[in-house]
Each structure stands twice: as C-alpha cells, then as structure tokens.
DSSP file (Angstrom, degrees, kcal/mol; ACC not computed):
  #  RESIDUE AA STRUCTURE BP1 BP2  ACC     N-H-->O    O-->H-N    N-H-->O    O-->H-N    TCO  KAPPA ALPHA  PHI   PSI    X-CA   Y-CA   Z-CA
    1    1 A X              0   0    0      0, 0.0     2,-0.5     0, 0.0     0, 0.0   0.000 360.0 360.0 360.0 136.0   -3.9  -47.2  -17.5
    2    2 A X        -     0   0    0      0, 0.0     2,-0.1     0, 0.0     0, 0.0  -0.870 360.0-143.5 -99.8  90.2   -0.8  -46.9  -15.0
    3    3 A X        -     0   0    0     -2,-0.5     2,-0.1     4,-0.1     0, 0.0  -0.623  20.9-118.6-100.4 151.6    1.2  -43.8  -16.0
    4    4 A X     >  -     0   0    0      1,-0.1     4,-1.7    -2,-0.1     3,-0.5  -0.357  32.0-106.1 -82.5 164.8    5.1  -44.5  -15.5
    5    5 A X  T  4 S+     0   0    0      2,-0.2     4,-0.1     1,-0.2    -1,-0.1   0.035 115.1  46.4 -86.3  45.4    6.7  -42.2  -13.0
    6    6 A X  T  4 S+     0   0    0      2,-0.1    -1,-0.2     3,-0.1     4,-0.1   0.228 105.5  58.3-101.5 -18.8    8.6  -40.0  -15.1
    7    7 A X  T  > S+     0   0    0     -3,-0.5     4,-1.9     2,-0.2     3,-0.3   0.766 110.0  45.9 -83.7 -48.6    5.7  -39.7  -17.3
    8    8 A X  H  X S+     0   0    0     -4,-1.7     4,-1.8     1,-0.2     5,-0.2   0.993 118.0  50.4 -48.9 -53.7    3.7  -38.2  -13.6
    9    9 A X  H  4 S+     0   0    0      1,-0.3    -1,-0.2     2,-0.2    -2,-0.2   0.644 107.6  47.9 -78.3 -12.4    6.8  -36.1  -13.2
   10   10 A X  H >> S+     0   0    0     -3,-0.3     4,-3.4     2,-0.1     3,-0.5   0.966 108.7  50.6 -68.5 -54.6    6.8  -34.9  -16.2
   11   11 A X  H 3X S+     0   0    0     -4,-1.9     4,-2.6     1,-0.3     5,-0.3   0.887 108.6  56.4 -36.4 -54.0    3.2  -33.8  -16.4
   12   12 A X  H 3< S+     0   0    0     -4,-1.8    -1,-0.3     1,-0.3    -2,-0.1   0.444 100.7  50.1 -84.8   6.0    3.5  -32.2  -13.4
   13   13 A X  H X> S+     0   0    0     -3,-0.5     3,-0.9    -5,-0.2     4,-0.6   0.736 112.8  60.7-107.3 -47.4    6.4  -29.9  -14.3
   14   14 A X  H >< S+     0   0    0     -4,-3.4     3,-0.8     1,-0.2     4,-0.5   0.956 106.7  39.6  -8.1 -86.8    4.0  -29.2  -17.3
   15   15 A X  T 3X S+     0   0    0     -4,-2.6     4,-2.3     1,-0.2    -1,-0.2   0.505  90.7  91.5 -66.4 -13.9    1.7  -28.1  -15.6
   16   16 A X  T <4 S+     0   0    0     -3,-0.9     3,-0.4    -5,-0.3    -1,-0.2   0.933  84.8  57.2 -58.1 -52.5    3.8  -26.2  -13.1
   17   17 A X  T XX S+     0   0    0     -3,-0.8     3,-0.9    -4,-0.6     4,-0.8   0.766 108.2  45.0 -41.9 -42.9    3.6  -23.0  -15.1
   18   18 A X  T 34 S+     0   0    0     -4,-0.5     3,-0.3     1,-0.2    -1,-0.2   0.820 107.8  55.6 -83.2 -12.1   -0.4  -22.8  -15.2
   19   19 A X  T 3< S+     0   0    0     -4,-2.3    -1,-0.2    -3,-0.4    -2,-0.2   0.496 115.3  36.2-103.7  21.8   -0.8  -23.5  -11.8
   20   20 A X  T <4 S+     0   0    0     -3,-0.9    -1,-0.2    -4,-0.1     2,-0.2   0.276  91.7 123.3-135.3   6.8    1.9  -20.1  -10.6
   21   21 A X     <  -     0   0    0     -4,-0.8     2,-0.4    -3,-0.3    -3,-0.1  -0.472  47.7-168.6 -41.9 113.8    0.3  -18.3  -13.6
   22   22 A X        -     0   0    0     -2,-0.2   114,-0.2     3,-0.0     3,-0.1  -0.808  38.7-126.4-120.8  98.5   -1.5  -14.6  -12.3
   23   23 A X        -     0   0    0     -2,-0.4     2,-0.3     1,-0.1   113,-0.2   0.073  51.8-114.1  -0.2 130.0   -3.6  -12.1  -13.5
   24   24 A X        -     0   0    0    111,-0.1     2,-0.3     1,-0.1    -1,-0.1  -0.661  33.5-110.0 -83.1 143.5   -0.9   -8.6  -12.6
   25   25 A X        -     0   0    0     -2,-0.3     2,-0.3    98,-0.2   112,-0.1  -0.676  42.4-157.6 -63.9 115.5   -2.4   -6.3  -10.0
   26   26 A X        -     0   0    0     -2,-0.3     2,-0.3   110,-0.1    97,-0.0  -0.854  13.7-134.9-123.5 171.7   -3.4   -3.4  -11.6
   27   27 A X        -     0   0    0     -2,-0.3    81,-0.2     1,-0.1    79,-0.1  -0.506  32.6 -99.0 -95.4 143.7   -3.9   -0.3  -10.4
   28   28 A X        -     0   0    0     79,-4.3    79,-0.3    -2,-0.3     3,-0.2  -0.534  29.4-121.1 -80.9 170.5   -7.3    2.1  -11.5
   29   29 A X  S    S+     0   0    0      1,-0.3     2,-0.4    77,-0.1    -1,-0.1   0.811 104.0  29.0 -92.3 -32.1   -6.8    4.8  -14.2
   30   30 A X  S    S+     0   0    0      1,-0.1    -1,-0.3    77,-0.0     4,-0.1  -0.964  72.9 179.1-121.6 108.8   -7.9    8.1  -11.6
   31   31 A X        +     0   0    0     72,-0.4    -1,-0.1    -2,-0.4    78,-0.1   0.018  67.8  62.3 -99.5  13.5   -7.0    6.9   -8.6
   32   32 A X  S >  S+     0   0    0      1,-0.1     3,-2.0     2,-0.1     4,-0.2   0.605  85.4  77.7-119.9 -19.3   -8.0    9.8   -6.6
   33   33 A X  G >  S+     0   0    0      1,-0.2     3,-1.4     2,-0.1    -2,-0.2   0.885  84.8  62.5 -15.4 -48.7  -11.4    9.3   -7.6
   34   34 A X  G 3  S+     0   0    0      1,-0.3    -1,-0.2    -4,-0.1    -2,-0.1   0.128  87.3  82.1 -93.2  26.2  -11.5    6.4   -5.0
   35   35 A X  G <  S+     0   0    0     -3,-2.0    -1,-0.3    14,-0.0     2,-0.3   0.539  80.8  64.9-113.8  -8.0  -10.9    9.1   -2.4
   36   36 A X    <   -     0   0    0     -3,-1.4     2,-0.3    -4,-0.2     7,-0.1  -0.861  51.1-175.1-124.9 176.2  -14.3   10.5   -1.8
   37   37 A X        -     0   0    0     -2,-0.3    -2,-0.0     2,-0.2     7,-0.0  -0.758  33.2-112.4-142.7 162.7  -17.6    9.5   -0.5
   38   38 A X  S    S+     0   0    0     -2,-0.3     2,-0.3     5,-0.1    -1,-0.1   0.946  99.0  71.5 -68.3 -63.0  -21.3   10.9   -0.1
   39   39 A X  S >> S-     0   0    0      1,-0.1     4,-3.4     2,-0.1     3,-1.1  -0.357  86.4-129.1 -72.7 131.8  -21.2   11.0    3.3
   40   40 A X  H 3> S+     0   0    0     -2,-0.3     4,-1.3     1,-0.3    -1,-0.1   0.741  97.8  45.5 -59.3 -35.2  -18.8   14.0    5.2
   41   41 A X  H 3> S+     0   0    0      2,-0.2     4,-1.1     3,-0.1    -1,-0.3   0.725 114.2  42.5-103.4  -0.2  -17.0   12.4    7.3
   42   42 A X  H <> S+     0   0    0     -3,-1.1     4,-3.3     2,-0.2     5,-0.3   0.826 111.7  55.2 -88.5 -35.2  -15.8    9.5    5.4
   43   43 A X  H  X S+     0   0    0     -4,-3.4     4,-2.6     1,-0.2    -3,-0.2   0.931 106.4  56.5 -46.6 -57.8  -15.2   11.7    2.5
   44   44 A X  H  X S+     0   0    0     -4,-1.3     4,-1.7     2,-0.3    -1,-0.2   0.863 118.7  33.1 -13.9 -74.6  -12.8   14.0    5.3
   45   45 A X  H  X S+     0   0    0     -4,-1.1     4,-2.0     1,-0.3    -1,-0.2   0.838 110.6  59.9 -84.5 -33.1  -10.7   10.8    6.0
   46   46 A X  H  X S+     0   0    0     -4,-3.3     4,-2.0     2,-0.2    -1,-0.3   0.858 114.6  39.7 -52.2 -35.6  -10.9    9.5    2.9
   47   47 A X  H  < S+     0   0    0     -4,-2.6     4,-0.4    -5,-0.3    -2,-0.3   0.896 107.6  53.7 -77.5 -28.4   -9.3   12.7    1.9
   48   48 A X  H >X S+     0   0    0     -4,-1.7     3,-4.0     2,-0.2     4,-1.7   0.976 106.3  63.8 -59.7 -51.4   -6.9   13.2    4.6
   49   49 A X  H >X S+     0   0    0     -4,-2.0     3,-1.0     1,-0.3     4,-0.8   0.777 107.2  50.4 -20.2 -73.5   -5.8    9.2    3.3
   50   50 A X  H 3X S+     0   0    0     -4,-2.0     4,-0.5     1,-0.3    -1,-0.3   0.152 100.1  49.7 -48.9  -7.4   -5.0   10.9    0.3
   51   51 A X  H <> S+     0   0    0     -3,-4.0     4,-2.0    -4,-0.4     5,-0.4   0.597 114.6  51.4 -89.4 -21.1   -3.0   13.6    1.1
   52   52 A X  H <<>S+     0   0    0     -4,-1.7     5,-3.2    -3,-1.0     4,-0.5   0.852 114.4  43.0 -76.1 -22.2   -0.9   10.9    3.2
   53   53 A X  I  <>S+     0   0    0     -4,-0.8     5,-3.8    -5,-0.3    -1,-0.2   0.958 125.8  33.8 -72.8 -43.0   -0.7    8.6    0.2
   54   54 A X  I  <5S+     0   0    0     -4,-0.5     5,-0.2     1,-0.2    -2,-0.1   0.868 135.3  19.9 -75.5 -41.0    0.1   11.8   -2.4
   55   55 A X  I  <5S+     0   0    0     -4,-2.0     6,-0.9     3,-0.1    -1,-0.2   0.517 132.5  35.0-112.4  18.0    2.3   14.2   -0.1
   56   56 A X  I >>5S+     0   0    0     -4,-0.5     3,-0.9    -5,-0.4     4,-0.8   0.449 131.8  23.6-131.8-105.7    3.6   12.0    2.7
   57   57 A X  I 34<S+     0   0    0     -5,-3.2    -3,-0.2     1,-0.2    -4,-0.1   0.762 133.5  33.3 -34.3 -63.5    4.2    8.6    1.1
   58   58 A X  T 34<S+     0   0    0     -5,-3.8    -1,-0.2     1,-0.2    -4,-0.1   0.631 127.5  24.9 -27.9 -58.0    4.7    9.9   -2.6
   59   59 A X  T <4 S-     0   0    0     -3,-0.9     3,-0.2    -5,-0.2    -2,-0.2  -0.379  91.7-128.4-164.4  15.7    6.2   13.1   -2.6
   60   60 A X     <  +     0   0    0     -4,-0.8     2,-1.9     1,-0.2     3,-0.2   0.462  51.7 148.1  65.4   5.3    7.9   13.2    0.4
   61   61 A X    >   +     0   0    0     -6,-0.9     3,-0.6    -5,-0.3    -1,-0.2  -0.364   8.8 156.2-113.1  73.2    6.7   16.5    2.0
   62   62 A X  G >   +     0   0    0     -2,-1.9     3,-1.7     1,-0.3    -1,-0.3   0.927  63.8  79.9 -88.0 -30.9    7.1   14.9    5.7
   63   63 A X  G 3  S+     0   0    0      1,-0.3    -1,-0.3    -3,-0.2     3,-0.2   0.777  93.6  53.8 -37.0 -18.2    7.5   18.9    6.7
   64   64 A X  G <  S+     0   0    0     -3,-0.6     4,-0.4    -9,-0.2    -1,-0.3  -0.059  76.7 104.6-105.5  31.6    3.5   18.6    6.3
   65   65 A X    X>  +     0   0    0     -3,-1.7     3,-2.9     1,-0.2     4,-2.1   0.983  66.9  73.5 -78.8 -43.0    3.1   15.6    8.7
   66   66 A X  T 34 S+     0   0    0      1,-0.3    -1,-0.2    -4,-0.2    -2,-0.1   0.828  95.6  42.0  26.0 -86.0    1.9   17.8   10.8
   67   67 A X  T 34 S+     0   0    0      1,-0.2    -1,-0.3     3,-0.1    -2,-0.2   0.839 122.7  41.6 -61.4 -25.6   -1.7   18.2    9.0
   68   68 A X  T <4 S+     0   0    0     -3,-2.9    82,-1.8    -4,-0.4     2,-0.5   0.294 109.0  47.3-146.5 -18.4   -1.9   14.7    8.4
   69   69 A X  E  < S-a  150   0A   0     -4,-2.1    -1,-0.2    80,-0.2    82,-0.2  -0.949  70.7-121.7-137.4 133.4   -0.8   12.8   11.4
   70   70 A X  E     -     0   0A   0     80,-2.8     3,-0.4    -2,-0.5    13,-0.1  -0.369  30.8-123.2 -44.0 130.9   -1.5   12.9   15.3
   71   71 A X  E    S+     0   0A   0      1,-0.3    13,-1.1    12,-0.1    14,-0.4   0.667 112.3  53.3 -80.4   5.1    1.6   13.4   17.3
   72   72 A X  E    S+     0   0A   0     11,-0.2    -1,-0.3    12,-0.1    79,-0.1   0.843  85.1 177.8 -81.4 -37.8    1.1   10.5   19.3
   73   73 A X  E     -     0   0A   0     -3,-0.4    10,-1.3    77,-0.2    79,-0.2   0.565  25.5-141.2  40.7  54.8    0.7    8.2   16.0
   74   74 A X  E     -a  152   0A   0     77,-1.1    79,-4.9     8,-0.3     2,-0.6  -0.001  24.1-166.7  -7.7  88.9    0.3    4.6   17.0
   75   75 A X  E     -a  153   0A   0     77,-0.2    79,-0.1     1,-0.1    -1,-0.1  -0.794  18.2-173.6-105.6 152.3    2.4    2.6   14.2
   76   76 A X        +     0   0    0     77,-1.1     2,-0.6    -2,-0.6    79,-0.2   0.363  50.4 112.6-103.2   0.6    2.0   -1.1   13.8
   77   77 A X    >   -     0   0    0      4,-0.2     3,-1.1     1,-0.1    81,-0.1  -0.871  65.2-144.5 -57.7 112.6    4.8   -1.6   11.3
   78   78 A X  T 3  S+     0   0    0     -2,-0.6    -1,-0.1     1,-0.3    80,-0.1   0.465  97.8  66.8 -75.9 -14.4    7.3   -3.6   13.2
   79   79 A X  T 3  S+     0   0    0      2,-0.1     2,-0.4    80,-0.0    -1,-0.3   0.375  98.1  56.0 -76.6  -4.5    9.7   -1.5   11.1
   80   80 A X  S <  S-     0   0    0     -3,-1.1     7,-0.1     1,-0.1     6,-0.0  -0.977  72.2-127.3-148.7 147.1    8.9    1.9   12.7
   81   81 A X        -     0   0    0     -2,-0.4     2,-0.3    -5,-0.0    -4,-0.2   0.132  39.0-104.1-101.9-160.5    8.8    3.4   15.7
   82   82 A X        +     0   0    0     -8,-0.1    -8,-0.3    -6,-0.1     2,-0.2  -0.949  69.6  63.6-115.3 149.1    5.5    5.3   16.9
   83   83 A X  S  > S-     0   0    0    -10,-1.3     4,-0.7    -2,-0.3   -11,-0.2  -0.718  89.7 -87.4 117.1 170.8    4.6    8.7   17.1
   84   84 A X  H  > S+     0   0    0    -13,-1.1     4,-2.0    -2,-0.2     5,-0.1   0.682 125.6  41.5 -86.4 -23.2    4.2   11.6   14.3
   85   85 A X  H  > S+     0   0    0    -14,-0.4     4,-2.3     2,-0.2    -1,-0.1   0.890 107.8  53.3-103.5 -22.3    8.4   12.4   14.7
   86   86 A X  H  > S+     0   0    0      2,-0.2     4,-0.6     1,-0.1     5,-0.3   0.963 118.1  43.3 -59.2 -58.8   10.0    8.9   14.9
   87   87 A X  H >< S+     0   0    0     -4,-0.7     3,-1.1     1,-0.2     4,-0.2   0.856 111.5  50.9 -36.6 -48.0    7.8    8.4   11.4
   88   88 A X  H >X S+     0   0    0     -4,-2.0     4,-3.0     1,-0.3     3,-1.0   0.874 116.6  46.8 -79.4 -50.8    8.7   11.8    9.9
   89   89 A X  H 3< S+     0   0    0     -4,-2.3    -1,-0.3     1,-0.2    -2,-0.2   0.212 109.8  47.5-100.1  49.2   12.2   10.5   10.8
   90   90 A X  T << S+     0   0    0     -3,-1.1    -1,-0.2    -4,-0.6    -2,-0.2   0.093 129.4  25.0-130.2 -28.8   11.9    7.2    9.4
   91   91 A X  T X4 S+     0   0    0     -3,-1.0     3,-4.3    -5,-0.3    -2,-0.2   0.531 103.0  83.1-129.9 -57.3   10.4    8.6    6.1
   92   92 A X  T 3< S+     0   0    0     -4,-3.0    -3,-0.2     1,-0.3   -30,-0.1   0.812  75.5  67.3 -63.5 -20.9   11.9   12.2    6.1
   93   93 A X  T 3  S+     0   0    0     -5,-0.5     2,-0.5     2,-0.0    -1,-0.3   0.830  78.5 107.0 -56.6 -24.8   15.6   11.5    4.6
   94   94 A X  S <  S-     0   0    0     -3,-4.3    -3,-0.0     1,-0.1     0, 0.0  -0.545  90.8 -90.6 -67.9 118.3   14.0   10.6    1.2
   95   95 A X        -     0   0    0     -2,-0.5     2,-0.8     1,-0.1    -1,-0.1   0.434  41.3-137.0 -15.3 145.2   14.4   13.0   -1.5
   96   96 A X        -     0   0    0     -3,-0.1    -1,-0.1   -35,-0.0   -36,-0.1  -0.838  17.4-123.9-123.0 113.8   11.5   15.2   -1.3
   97   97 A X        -     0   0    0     -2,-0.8     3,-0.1     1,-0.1   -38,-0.1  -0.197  13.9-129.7 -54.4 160.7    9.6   16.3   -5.2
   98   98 A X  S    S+     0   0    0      1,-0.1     2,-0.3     0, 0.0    -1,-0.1   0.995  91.1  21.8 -37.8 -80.7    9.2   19.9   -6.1
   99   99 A X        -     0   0    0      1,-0.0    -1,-0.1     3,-0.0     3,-0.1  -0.746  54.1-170.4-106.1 134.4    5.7   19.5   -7.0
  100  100 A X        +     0   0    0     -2,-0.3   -41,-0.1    -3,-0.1   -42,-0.1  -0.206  35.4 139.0-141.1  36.0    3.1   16.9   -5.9
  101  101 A X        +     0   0    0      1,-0.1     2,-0.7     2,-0.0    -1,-0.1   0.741  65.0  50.3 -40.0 -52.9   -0.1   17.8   -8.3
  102  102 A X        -     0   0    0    -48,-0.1     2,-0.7    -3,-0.1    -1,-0.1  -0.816  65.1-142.8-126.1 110.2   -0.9   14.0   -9.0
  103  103 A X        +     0   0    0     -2,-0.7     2,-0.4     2,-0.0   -72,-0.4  -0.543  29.1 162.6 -77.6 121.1   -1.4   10.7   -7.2
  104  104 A X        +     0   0    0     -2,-0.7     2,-0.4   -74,-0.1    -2,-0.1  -0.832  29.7 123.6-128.7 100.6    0.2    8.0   -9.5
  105  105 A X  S    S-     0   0    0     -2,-0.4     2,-2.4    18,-0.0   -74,-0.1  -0.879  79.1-110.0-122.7 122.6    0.4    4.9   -6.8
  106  106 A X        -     0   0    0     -2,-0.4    16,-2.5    16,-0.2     2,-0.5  -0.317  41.7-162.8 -61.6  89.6   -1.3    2.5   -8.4
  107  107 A X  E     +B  121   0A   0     -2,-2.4   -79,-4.3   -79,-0.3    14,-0.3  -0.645  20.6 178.7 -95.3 135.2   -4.3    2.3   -6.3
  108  108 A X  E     -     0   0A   0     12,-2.5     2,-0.3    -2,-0.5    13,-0.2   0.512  65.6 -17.9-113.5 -27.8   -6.4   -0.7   -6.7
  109  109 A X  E     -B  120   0A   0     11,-1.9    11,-2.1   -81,-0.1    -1,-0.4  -0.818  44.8-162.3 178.9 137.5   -9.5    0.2   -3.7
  110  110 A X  E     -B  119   0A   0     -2,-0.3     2,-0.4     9,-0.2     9,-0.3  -0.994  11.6-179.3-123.0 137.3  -10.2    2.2   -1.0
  111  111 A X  E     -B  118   0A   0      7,-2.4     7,-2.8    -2,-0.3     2,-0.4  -0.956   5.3-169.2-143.1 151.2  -12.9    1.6    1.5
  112  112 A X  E     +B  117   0A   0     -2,-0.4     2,-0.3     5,-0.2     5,-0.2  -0.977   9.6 173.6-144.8 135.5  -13.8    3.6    4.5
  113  113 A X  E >   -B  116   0A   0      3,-1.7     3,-1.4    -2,-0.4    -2,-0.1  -0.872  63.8 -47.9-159.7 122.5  -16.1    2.6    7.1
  114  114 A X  T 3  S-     0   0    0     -2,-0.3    -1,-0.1     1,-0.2    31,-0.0  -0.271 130.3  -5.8  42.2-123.9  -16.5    5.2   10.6
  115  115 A X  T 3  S+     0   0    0     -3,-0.1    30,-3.3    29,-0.1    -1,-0.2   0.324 116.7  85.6 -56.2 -21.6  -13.3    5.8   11.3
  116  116 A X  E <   -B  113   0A   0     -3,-1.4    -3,-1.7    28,-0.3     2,-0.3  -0.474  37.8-177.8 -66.8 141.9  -11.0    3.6    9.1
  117  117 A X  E     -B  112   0A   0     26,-0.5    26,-2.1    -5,-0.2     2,-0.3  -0.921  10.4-172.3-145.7 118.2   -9.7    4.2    5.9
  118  118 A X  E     -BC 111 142A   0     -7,-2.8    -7,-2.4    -2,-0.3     2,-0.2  -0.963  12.3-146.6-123.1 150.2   -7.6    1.3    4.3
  119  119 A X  E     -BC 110 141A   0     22,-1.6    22,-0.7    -2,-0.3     2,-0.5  -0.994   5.8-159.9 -14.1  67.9   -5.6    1.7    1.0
  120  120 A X  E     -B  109   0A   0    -11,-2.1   -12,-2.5    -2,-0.2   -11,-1.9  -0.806  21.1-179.8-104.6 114.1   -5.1   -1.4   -1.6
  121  121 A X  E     -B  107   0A   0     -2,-0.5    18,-3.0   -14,-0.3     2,-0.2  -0.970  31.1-118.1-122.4 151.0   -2.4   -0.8   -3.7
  122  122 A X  E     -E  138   0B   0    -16,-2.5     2,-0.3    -2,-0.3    16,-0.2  -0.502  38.8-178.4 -60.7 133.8   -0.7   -2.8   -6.7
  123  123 A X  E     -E  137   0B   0     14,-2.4    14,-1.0    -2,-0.2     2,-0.5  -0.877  22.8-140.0-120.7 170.7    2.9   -3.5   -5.8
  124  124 A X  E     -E  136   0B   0     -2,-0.3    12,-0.2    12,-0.3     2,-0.2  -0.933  15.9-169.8-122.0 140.5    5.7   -5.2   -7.8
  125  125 A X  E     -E  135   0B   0     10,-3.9    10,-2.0    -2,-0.5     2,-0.1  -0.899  33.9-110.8-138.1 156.3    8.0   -7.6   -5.9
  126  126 A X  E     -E  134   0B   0     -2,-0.2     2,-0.5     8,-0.2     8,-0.2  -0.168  46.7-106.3 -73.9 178.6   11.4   -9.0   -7.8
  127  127 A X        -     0   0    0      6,-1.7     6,-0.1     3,-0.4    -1,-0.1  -0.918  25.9-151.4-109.2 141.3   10.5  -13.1   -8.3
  128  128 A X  S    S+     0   0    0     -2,-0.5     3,-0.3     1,-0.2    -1,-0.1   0.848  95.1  60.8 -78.2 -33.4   12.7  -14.8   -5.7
  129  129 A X  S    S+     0   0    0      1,-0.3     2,-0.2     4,-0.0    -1,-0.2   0.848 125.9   8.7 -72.7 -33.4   12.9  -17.9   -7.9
  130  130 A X    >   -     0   0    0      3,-0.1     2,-1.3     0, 0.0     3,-0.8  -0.793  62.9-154.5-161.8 111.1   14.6  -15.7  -10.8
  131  131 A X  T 3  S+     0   0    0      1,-0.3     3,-0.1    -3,-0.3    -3,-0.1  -0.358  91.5  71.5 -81.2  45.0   15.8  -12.1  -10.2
  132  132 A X  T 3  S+     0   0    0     -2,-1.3    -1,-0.3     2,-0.1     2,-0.3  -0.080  97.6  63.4-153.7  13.3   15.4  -11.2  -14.0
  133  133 A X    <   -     0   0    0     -3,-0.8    -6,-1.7    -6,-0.1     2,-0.2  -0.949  65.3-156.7-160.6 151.1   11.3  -11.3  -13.4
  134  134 A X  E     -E  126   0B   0     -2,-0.3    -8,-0.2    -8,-0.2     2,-0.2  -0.724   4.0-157.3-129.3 177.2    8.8   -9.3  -11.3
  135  135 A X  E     -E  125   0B   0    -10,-2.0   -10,-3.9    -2,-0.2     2,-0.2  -0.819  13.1-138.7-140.0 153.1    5.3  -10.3  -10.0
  136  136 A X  E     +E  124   0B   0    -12,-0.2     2,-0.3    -2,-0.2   -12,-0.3  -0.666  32.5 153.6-100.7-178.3    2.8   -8.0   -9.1
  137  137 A X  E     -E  123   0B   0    -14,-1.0   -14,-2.4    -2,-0.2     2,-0.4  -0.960  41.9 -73.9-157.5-150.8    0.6   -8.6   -5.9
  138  138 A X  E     -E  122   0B   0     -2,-0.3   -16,-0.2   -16,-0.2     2,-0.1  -0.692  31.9-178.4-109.4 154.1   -1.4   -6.4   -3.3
  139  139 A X        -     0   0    0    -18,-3.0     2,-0.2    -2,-0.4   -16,-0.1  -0.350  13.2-171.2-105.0-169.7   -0.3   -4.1   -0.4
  140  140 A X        -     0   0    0    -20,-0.2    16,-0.7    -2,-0.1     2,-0.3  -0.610   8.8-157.9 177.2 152.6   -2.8   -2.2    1.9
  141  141 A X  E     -CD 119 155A   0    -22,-0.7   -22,-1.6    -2,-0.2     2,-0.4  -0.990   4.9-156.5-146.6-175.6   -2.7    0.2    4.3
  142  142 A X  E     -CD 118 154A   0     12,-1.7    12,-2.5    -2,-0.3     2,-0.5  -0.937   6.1-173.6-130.7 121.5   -4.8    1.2    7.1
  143  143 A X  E     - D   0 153A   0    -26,-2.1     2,-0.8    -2,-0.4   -26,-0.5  -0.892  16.2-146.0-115.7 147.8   -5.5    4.2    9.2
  144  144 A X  E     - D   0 152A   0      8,-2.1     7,-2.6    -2,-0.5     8,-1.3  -0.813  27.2-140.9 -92.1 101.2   -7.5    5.2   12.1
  145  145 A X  E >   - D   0 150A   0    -30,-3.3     3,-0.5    -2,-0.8     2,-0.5  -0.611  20.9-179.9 -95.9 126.8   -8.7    8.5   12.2
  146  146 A X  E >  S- D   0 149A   0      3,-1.1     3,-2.7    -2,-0.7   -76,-0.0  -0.747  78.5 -28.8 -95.9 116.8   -9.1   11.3   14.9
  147  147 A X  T 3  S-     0   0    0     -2,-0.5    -1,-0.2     1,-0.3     3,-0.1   0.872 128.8 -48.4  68.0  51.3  -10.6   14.9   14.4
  148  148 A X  T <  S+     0   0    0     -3,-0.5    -1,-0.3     1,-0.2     2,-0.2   0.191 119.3  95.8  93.1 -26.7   -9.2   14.5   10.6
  149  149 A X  E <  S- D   0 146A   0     -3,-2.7    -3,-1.1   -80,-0.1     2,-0.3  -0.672  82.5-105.2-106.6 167.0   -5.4   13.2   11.1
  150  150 A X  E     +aD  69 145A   0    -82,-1.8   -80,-2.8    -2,-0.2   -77,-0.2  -0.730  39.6 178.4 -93.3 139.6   -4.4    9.6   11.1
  151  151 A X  E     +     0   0A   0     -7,-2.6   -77,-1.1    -2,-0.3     2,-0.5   0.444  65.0  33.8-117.2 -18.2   -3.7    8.3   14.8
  152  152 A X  E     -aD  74 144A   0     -8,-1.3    -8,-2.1   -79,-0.2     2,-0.6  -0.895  69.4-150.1-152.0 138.7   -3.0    4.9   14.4
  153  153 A X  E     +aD  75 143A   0    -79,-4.9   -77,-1.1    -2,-0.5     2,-0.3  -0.714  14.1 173.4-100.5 117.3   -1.1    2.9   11.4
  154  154 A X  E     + D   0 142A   0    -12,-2.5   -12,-1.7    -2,-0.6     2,-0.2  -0.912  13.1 154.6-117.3 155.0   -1.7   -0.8   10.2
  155  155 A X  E     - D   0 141A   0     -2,-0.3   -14,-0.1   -79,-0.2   -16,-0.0  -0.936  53.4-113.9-162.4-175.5    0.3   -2.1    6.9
  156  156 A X        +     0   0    0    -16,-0.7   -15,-0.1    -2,-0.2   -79,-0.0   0.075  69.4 143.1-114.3  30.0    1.3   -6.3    6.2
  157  157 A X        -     0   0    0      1,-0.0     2,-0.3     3,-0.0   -79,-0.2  -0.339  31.9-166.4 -70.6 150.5    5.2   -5.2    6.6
  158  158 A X        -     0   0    0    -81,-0.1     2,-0.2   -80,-0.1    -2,-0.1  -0.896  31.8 -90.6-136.3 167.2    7.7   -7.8    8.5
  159  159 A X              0   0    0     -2,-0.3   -80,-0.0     1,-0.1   -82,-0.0  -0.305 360.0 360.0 -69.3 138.3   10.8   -7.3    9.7
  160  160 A X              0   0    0     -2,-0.2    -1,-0.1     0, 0.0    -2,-0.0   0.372 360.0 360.0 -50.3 360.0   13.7   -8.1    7.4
C-alpha cells in the first residue's frame, strides 16, 4: 500500500511528540550523601566539591574562596576569567544567604577518581520552541584538585 503524502506528513507530525518526549532529570533525595567515599583522599575532594557546590556556588559566601580554591585557579569556562579573584569577582556580586546548612542543587552523581571530582546536576532550561514550557537536562562540573582546593575548572558553558 502507497501512503498519500499528506497522509506521511501527517503521521509524522503524530509522531513528533513521542519522538522529543523525555524522562525530567532528577536530582537524588540527600544529595550530599554522594559527597563521600571509603578512601581519604577522594572523600577530601569529594568534600571540598561540596563546600564549593553548597557555600561557593549556592550560597554565595565567595569571602570563603579562599579555603576552597587555589589562587592561581585555571578556569575553562569561556565566560570567566582565571584565577581564585577574577572568579570571586565574577560570582561575588550575587546576594550572599545568611545561613548555608543544606545542599539543595539537585545533584544527579558525583564521581571522583585521583584527583578529579566532577558534579552532574539536574538543570531546567526555558523550551526555545515555546517560552511557556521548561525541559530539564544535565549539567556537570569538574575540578582538579591540589593539597585539598580546586586548581583547575571544567563546566559545558559557551559563550552567549
């Protein structure tokens, strides 16, 4: 059988919906769980990760970069300059919480291997196709760490 082509084009507009159809990006329920390890020195960076995700990124407390980043800081976000004080003033202008108790970034995996630590988080992006609708997908970042501080920055950011 010969299907007409408005009858193809139809189908296929049909079908359009299952095939841009996603499972949401979710985030784990204790997400700071996923921040230690058996072993001591991944556990270390895995925790320093976590103060950068919870008091850096989070909760704004870029007065503590200090603890948490090398002052040379090697960033690879094309958005950002490198060093520990171009970041901190890159970052630091954002309203900064009182209290910073609790990581709620929707953290999807963290894996640590030597020196490395990357970060998989849930994000929400607006839908380009209709601004009245979100999608979720995944983020990540990655750090390299020296004698406990992050020295060098990877993320999947472009420029705008």
């Amino acid at each position: 059988m010969k299907l007409q082509p408005n009858v193809i084009v139809l189908l296929a507009l049909l079908a359009t919906p299952l095939l841009s159809a996603q499972e949401p990006v979710k985030g784990v329920a204790n997400p700071e769980a996923l921040f230690t390890d058996k072993d001591p020195k991944l556990n270390a960076n895995k925790q320093a990760a976590l103060h950068i995700m919870k008091d850096l990124l989070q909760c704004n407390h870029w007065d503590e970069a200090d603890k948490w980043l090398t002052a040379r800081y090697i960033q690879h976000n094309p958005n950002v300059a490198s060093g520990r004080d171009p970041v901190v003033k890159f970052f630091g202008s954002r309203p900064k919480t009182p209290t910073c108790d609790k990581l709620t970034t929707p953290v999807v995996a963290v894996l640590a291997d030597g020196d490395l630590v990357t970060v998989v988080i849930a994000r929400e992006y607006k839908d380009s196709k209709d601004s009245s609708k979100t999608y979720t997908s995944t983020w990540f970042d990655m750090w390299r760490f020296v004698d406990g501080k992050a020295d060098e920055h990877w993320d999947p950011a472009t420029r705008p």
